[in-house]
C-alpha positions in Angstrom: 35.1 -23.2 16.7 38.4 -22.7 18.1 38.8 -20.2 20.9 40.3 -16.8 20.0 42.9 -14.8 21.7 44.3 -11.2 21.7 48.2 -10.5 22.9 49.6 -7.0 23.4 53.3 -7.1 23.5 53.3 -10.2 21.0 56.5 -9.6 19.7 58.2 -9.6 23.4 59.4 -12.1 25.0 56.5 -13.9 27.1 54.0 -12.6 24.1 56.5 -14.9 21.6 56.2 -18.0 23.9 52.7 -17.6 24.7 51.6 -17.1 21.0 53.7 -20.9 20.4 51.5 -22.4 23.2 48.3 -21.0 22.7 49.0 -22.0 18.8 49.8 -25.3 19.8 46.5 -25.3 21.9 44.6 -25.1 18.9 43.7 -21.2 19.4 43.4 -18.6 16.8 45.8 -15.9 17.7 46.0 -12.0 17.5 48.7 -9.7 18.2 48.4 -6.2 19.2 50.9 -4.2 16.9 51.4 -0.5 17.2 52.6 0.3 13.4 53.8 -2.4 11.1 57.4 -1.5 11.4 57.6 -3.3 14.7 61.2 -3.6 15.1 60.8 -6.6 17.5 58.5 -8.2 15.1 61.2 -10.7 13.8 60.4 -12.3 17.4 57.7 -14.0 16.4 58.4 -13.8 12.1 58.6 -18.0 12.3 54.9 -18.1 13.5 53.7 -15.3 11.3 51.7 -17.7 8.9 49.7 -18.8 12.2 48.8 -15.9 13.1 47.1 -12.4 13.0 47.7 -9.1 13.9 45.3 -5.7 14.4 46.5 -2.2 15.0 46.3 -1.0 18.5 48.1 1.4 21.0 48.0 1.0 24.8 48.2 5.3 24.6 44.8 5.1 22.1 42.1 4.0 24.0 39.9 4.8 20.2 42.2 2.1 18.6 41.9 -0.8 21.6 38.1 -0.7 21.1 38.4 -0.6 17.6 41.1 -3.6 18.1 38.9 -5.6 20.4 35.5 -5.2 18.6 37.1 -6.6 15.3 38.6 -9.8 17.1 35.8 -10.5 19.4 38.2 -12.8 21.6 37.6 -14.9 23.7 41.1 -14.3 25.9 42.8 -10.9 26.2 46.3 -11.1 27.4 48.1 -7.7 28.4 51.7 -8.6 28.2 52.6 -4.9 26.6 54.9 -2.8 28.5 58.0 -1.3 29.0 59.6 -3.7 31.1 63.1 -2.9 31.9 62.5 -1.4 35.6 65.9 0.8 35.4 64.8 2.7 32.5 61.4 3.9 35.0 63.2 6.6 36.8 65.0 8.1 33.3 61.3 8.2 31.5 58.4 7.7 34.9 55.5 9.4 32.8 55.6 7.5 29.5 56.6 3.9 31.4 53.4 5.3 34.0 51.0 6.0 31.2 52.0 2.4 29.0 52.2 0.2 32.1 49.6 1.6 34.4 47.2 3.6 32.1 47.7 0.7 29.2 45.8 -1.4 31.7 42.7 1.1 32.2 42.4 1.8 28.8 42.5 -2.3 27.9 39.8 -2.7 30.3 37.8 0.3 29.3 37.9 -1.4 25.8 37.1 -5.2 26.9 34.1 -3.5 29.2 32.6 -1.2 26.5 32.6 -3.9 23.8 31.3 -6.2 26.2 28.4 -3.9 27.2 29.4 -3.6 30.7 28.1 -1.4 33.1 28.1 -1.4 37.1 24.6 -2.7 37.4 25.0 -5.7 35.1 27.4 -8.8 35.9 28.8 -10.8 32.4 27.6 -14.3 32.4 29.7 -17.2 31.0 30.5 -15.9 27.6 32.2 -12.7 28.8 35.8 -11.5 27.7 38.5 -13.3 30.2 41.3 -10.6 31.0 45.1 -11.7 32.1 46.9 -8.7 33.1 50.7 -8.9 33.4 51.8 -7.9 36.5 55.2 -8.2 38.5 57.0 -9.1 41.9 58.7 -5.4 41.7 55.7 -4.7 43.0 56.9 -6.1 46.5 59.5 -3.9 46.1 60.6 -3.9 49.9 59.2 -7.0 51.0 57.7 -7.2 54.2 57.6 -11.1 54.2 59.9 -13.6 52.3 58.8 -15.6 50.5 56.0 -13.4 48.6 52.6 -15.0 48.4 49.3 -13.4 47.5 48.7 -11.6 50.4 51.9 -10.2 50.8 51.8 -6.0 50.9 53.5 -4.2 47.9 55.9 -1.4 48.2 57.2 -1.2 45.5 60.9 0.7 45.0 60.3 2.2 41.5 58.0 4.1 39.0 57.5 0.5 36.9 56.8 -1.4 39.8 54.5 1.5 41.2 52.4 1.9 37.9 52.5 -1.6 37.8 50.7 -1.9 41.4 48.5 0.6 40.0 47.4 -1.9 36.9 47.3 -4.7 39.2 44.6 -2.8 41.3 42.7 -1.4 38.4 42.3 -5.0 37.3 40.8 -6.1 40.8 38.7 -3.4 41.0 37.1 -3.6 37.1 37.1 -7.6 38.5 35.0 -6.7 41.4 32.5 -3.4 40.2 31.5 -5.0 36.6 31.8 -8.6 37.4 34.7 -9.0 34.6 36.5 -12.2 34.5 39.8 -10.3 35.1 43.0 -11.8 36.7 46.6 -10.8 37.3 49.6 -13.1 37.5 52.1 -12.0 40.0 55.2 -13.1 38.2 58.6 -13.3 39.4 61.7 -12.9 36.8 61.4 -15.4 34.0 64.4 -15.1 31.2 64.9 -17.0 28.1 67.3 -16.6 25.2 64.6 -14.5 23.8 65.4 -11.7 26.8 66.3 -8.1 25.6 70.2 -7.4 26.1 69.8 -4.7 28.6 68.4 -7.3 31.2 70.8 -8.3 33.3 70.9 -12.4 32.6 71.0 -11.6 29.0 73.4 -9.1 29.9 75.8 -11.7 31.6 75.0 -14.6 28.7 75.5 -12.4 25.8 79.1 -11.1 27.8 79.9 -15.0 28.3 79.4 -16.0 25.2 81.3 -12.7 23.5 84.5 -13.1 26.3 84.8 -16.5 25.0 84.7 -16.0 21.1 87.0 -12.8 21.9 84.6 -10.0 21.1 84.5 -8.7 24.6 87.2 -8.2 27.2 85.2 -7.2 30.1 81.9 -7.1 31.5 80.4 -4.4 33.7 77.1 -5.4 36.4 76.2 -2.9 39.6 74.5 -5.3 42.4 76.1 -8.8 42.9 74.8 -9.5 45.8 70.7 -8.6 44.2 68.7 -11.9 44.9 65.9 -12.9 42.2 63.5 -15.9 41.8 64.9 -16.5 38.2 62.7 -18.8 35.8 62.0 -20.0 32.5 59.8 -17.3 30.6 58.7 -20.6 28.2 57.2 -22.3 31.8 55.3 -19.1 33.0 53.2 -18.7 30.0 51.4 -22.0 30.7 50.6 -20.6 34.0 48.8 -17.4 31.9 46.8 -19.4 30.3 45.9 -21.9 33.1 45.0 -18.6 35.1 42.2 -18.0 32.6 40.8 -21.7 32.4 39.7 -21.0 36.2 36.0 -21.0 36.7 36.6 -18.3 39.2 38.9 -15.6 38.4 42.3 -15.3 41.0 45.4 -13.3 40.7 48.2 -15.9 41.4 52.3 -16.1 42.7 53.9 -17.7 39.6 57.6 -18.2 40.5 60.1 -21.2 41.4 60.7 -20.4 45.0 64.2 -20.8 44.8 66.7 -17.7 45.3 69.3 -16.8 43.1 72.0 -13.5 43.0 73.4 -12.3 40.4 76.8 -13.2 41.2 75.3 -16.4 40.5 74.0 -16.1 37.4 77.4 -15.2 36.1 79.2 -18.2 37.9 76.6 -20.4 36.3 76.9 -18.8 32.6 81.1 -18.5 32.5 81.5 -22.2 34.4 79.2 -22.8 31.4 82.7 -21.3 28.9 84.9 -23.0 31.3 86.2 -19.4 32.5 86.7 -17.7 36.0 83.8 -15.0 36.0 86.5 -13.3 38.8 88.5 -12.5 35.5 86.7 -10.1 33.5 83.8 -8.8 35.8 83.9 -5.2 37.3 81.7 -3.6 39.7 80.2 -0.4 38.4 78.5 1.8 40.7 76.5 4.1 38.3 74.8 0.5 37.5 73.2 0.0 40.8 69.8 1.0 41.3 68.6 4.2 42.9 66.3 2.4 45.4 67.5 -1.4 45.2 65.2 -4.5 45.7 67.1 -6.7 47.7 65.2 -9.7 47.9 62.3 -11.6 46.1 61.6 -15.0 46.4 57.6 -16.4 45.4 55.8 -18.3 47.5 54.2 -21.2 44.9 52.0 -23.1 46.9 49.0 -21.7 45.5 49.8 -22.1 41.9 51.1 -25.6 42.3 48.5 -26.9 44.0 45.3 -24.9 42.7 46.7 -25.2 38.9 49.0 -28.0 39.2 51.9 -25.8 37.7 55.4 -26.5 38.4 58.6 -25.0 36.4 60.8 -26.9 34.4 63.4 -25.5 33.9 66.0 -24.9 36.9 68.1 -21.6 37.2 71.4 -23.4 36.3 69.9 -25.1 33.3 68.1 -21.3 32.2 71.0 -19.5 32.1 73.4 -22.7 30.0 70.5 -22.5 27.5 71.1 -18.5 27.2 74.4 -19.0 26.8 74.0 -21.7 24.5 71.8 -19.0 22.2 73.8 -16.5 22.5 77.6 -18.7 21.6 76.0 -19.5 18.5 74.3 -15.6 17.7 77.9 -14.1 18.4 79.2 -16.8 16.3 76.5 -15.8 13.3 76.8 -12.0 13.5 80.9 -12.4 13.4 80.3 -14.4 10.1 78.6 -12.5 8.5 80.5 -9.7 9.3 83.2 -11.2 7.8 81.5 -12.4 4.6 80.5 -8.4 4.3 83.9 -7.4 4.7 85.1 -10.0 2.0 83.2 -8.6 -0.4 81.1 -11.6 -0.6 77.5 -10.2 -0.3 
């Protein structure tokens, strides 16, 4: 029988790509959706025929029993969160309760259905757990590059409730014997990135300055440095995290540094325009408490999971602006055909 396997935040952007590999690895796949009307559900619309989706909400712990009891998986992966870090300080308690909570609750669910208690340790056909946790939880690093044992500080709420999930996870790892792992992942972008993240941001504003929808483009921190990788390479490294025989939170990252003022060199070289032209420097854009620097230390996941990225930071951010030349181009035409009466 083929393996099964439960996604929340399927119709996000690692969710989309891991649901196309796990598909492709011959695994029957679930998504967690909160509601039907899923506005982001068009994310994964081309795969819907492959796969299958349960009700569940990472506020409801009722409903992620009930989820997990009717797919008995095999792999739980808790992708589901709000993940734009800026929006943490406007709304701490609900991005708190989704990205920290979310985590207890999705345990609480695995460990119930699974029977678990503190005096009995799962043998090998237990419930495998990946939980989705971040490098903002470094915050202020103490070390660069960031490895496994590096300290968190983390410099806002997401990043705090997301070193409280990471935690939660060890601990549920270590009192019930679960098979429970996080992966530590730098950024990773994709054309599938929402537009309020800032390489989408800067693609989407490339693409639009070139076609002659936009005329300016607005960022706060140039001189923010990111490990910056492909979101479509760092959902192999999920589900090689879970193929472990021993469960281990790993670094997934490319080790390379990046700012943002390169991300926009690379993406308007990309339109053969001078990104000094039409980009200002906004200061209500820059973060109340700024993380300066992150950069992952991969020698453990490259050598204990023989992962590697491929896709460079250069390449990542042509292919977004590849994407998002050819959206712009779509919408416009459309618009037109609406305005000519044609529709």
């Amino acid at each position: 029988m083929s393996r099964r396997a439960l996604i929340t935040g399927i119709t996000g952007q690692d969710g989309s790509y891991l649901a196309e590999h796990l598909l492709s690895q011959g695994y029957q796949v679930w998504g967690l959706i909160r509601g039907q009307a899923n506005p982001r559900k068009s994310r994964v619309s081309r795969l819907v025929s492959d796969l299958s989706f349960v009700d569940g909400d990472l506020m409801d712990q009722a409903s992620l029993v009930s989820a997990v009891d009717t797919v008995q998986p095999d792999e739980v992966y808790n992708l589901g969160a709000i993940s734009f870090v800026p929006m943490s300080w406007q709304q701490a308690e609900l991005v708190t309760e989704i990205n920290g909570m979310g985590v207890l609750r999705m345990l609480e669910a695995i460990r119930m259905v699974s029977g678990l208690n503190g005096s009995r340790h799962a043998g090998g056909g237990q419930i495998r757990f990946y939980q989705a946790s971040s490098s903002e939880m470094f915050g202020k690093a103490a070390e660069t590059p960031q490895s496994e044992t590096t300290r968190f500080h983390p410099r806002s709420p997401y990043g705090v409730a997301k070193t409280y999930g990471h935690f939660i996870t060890k601990n549920y790892r270590e009192s019930f014997g679960m098979y429970a792992v996080s992966g530590m992942l730098f950024n990773h972008e994709s054309p599938r990135r929402g537009a309020e993240f800032v390489t989408r941001k800067i693609s989407l504003a490339a693409a639009r300055i070139k076609l002659g929808h936009q005329k300016k483009l607005d960022l706060g921190n140039l001189d923010a440095v990111r490990d910056w990788g492909f979101a479509g390479d760092y959902v192999r490294a999920m589900h090689l995290m879970l193929q472990q025989d021993e469960p281990t939170d790993y670094v997934v990252g490319t080790g390379q540094m990046h700012t943002v003022r390169d991300a926009v060199r690379y993406a308007f070289e990309h339109v053969d325009l001078d990104w000094k032209d039409y980009v200002c420097v906004d200061p209500a854009l820059v973060r109340p408490a700024e993380v300066e620097v992150l950069c992952a230390d991969t020698q453990r996941v490259r050598t204990e999971l023989g992962w590697e990225p491929t896709v460079d930071f250069p390449q990542l951010m042509h292919m977004m602006v590849e994407s998002d030349l050819q959206q712009v181009s779509r919408e416009h035409e459309y618009g037109d055909l609406l305005l000519a009466g044609s529709w």
